[in-house]
Legacy VTK file of the C-alpha trace (Angstrom):
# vtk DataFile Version 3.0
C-alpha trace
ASCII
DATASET POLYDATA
POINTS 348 float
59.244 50.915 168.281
60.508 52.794 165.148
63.411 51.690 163.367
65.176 54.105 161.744
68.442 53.415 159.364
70.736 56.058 158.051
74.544 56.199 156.649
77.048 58.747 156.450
81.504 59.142 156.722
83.510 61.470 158.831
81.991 63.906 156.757
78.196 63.788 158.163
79.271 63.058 161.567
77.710 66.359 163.330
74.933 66.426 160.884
74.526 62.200 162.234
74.736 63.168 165.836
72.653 66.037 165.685
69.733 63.767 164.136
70.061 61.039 166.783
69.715 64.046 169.698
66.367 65.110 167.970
64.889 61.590 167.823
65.921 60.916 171.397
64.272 64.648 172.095
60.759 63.821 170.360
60.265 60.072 169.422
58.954 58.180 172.083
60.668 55.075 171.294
62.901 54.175 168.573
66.316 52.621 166.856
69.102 54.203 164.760
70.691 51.909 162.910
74.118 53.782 161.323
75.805 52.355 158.504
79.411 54.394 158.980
81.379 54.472 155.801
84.861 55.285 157.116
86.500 53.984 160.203
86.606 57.574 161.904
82.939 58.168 162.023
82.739 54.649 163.308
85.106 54.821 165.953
83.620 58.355 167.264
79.684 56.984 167.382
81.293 53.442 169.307
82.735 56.406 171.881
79.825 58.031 172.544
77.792 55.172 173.516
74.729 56.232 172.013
72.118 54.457 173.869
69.124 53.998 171.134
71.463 53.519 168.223
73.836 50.615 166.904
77.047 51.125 164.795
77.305 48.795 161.727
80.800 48.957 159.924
81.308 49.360 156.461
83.017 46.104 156.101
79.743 44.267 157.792
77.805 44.975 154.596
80.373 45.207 151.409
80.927 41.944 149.176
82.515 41.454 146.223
80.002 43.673 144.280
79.638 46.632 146.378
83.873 46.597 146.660
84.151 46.891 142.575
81.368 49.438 143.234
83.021 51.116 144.935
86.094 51.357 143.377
84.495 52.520 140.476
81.680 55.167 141.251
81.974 58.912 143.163
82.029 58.875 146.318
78.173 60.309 146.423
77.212 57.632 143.817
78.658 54.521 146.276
77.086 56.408 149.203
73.519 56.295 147.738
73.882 52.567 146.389
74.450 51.539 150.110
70.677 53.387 151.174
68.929 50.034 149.876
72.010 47.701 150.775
71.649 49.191 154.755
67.851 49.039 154.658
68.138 44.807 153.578
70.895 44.675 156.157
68.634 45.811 159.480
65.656 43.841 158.254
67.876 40.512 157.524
69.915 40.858 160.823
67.796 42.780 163.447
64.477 41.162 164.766
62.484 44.111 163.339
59.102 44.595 161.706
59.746 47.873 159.920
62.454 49.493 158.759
62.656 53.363 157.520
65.665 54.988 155.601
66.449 58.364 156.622
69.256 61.215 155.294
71.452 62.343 158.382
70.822 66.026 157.127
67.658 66.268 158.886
66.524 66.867 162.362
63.067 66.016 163.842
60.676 68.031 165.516
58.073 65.208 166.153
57.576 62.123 166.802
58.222 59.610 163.267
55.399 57.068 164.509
52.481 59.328 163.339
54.165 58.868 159.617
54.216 54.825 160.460
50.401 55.283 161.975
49.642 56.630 158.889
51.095 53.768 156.418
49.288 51.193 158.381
46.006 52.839 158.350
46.436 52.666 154.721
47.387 49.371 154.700
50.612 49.522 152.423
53.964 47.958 153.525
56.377 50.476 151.549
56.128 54.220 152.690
57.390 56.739 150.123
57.584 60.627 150.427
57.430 63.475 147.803
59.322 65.852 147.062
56.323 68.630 146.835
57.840 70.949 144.667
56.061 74.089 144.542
53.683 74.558 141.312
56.030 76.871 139.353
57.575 76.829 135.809
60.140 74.961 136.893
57.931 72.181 138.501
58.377 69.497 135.724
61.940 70.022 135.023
63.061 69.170 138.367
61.088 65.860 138.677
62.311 65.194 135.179
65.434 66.130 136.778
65.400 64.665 140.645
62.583 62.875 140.248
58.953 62.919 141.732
60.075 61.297 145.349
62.742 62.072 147.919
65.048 59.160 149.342
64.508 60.933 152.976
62.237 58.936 154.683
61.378 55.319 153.026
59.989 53.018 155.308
59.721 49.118 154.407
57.335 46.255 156.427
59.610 43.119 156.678
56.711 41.598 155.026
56.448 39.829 151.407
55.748 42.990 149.728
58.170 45.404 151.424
60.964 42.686 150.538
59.745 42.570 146.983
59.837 46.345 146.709
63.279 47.005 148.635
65.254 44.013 146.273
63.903 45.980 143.243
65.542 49.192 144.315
68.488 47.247 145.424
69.324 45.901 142.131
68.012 49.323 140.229
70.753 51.101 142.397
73.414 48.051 142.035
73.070 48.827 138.231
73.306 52.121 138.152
73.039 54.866 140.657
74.412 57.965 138.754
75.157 61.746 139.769
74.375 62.930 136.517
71.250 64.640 135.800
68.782 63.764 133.333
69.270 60.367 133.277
67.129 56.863 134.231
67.905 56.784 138.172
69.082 60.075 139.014
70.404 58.944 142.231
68.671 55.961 144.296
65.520 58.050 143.976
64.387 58.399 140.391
63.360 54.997 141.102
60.885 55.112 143.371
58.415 56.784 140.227
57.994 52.915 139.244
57.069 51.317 142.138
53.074 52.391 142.462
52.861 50.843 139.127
55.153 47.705 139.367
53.905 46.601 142.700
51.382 46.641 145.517
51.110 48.263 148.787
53.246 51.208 147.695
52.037 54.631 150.084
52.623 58.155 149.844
53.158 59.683 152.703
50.501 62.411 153.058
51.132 64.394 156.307
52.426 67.949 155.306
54.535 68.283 158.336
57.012 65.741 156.758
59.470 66.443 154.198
59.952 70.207 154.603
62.824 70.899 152.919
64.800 74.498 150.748
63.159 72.961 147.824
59.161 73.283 149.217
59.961 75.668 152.161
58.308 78.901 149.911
54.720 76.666 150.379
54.955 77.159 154.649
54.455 80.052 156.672
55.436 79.612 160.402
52.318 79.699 162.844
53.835 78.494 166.714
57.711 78.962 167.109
58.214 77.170 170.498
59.093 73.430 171.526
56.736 72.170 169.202
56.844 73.899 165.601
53.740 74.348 163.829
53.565 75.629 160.542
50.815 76.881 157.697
51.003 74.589 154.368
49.635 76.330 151.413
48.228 79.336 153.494
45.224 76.825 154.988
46.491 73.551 156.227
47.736 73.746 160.036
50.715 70.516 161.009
53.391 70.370 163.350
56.386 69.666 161.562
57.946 66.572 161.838
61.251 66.814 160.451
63.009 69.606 158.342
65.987 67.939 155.945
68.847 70.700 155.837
70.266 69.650 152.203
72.958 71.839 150.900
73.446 73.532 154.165
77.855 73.688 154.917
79.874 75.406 158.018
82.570 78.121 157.276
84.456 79.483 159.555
82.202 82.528 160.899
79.142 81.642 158.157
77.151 78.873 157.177
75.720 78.331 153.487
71.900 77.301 153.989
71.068 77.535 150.314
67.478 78.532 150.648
67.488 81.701 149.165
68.321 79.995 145.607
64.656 79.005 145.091
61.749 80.298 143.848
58.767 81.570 145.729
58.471 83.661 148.639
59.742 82.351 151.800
59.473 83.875 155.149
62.838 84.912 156.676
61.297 84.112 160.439
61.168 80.472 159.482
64.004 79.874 157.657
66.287 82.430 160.610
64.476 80.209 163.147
65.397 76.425 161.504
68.763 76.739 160.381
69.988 79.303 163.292
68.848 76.562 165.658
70.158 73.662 163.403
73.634 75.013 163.195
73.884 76.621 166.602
73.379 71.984 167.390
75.872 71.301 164.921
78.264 73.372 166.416
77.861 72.205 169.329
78.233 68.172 168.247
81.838 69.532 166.664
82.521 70.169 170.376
81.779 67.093 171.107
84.016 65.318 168.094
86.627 67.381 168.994
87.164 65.907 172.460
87.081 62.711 170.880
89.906 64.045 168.244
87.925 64.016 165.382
87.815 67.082 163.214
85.021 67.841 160.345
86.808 68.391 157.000
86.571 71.593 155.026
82.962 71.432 152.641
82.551 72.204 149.357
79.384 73.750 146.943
78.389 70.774 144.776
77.727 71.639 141.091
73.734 71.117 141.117
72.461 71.677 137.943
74.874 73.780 136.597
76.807 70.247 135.494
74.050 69.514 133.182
73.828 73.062 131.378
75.174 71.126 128.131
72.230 68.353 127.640
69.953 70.414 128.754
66.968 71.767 125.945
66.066 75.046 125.225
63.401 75.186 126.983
65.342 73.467 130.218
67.955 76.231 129.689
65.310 79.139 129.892
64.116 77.780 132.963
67.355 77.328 135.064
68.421 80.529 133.563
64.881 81.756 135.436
65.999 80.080 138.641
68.692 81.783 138.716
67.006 85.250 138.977
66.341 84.550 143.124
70.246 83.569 143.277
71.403 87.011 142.077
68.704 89.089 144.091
69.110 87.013 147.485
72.160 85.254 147.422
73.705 87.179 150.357
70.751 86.000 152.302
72.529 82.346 151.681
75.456 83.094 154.259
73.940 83.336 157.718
76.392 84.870 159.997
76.574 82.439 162.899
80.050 84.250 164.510
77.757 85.180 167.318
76.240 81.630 167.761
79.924 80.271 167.880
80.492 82.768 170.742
76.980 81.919 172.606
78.487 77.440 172.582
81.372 79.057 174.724
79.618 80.973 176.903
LINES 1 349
348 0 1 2 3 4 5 6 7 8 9 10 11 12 13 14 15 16 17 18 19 20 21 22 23 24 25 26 27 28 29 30 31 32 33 34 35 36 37 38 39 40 41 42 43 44 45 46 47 48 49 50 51 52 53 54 55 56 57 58 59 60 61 62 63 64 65 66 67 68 69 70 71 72 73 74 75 76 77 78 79 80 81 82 83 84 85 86 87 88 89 90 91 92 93 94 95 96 97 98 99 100 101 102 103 104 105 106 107 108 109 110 111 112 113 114 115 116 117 118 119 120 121 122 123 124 125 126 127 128 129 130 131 132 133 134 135 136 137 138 139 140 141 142 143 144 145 146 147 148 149 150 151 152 153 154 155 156 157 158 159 160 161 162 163 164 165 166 167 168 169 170 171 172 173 174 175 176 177 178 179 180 181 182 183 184 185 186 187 188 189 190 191 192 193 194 195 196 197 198 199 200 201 202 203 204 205 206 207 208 209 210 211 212 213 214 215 216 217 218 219 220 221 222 223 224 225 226 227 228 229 230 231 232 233 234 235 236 237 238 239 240 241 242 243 244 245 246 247 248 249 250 251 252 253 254 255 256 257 258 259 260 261 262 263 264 265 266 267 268 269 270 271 272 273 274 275 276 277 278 279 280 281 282 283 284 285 286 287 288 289 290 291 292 293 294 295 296 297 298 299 300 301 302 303 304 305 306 307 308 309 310 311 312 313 314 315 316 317 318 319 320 321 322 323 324 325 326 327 328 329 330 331 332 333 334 335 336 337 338 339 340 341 342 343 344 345 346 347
């Protein structure tokens, strides 16, 4: 079985239900553990009665610590020290061998256990994945910035080393788990850059098909469009893709901001129409479902990005953004797909 862990508040709830209905669509067998940070999205997921998941409450996993933590970081800052905290949690409490984090932005396409098949073939007990950031001028600054690895799919063996690893991050993140970029731990995932060095059995995950996110989406070109997605990585390599993590994508009233048009590189307008059509045509359809259970999703806002850090950043950083920008201004209608008509097909 693959156990899966993930957290997220009122605010994620659509984005959380929409992930479960993919896994129970494609993995053959498998646990969601949810960590709900407010007591709306926990009452709502105890309603539906979701057959492969279980509900933890907030107040199952806060102490003393994570309370002044709380208290004292954002919002997104306490939400990303609690990744590690929820991971420790499943593996202490659950009789589990494995445990992998995932963001409740993403929906799957395939079945996760090739990614575990993969990290015990190599023998490792900590899986890791990158972030794959296309081989432009801006390559460096963003791992400089967000760092060389993604906290979307971290899998830990409840094994000497995968405890070893996961207490490290725990205490990195307890520390200091800032929003601001530039800085030692951008996140919980700056991180991760020191574990091949500081320990053993540390794996990154190699299959193409994972990970395919705004930020690499330029390096596929669709191939099969069906059931089972395949895809082109780096014009030669042929995968099915495994899971697709919508970061940055929010729901207006008739539009939806995906985002993907902000980065660099050519991307194919079939794929992109074809993923996030799909994806928010679902997450329309789980606000249905919330709002029979009373439960409404809040209004979203744009988050700042890298536009926050314009002040430390060097000249050279400067130039750069300032040359990210340039896809922006040409394509940023292309950011707001329509979806009035997708709204209208859910009530049909």
């Amino acid at each position: 079985m693959v156990n899966l862990c993930t957290l997220f508040d009122s605010n994620y709830l659509d984005r959380g239900i929409v992930l479960y209905q993919s896994l129970e669509k494609c993995a053959e067998s498998f646990c969601l553990y949810i960590l709900c940070l407010d007591e709306i999205s926990c009452q709502a997921l105890n309603k539906l009665e979701l057959k492969h998941a279980v509900v933890i409450s907030e107040n199952q996993i806060l102490n003393d610590e994570l309370s002044r933590i709380k208290r004292e970081r954002r919002r997104a800052e306490y939400c990303w020290t609690c990744t590690p905290v929820i991971v420790q949690y499943v593996l202490d409490h659950y009789p589990v061998d494995q445990c992998t984090y995932i963001d409740a932005d993403m929906m799957f396409y395939s079945d996760p256990k090739v990614l575990l098949d993969e990290l015990f073939i190599a023998g490792a007990s900590v899986g890791i994945i990158g972030h794959r950031f296309p081989r432009n001028i801006a390559k460096r600054k963003r791992e400089r910035y967000y760092g060389k690895y993604c906290v979307e799919f971290n899998t830990f063996l409840n094994d000497e080393r995968g405890r070893n690893v996961l207490e490290d991050w725990k205490t990195s993140c307890l520390r200091q788990c800032t929003m601001e970029l530039g800085e030692e731990g951008f996140g919980d995932q700056k991180y991760l850059e020191e574990w091949e060095k500081k320990f053993d059995g540390v794996y990154e995950y190699q299959h193409p098909g994972a990970g395919v996110a705004p930020w690499n989406i330029s390096e596929y070109r669709p191939r099969i469009l069906d059931e089972n997605i395949q895809l082109i990585y780096k014009k030669k390599k042929k995968c099915n893709l495994i899971f697709y993590h919508f970061q940055s994508l929010m729901i207006m009233s008739d539009k939806a901001f995906i985002g993907v048009y902000n980065e660099l590189g050519f991307k194919s307008q079939r794929l992109i129409n074809y993923l996030y059509r799909d994806y928010v045509f679902k997450l329309i359809r789980a606000r249905k479902i919330l709002k029979k259970a009373e439960v409404e999703i809040p209004a979203q806002t744009l988050r700042k990005g890298e536009k926050s850090a314009i002040s430390k950043m060097s000249l050279t950083d400067f130039l750069i953004f300032c040359y990210q920008c340039i896809p922006c201004v040409l394509n940023g209608r292309k950011n707001f797909l329509d979806i009035s008509n997708l709204v209208g097909e859910d009530e049909k």
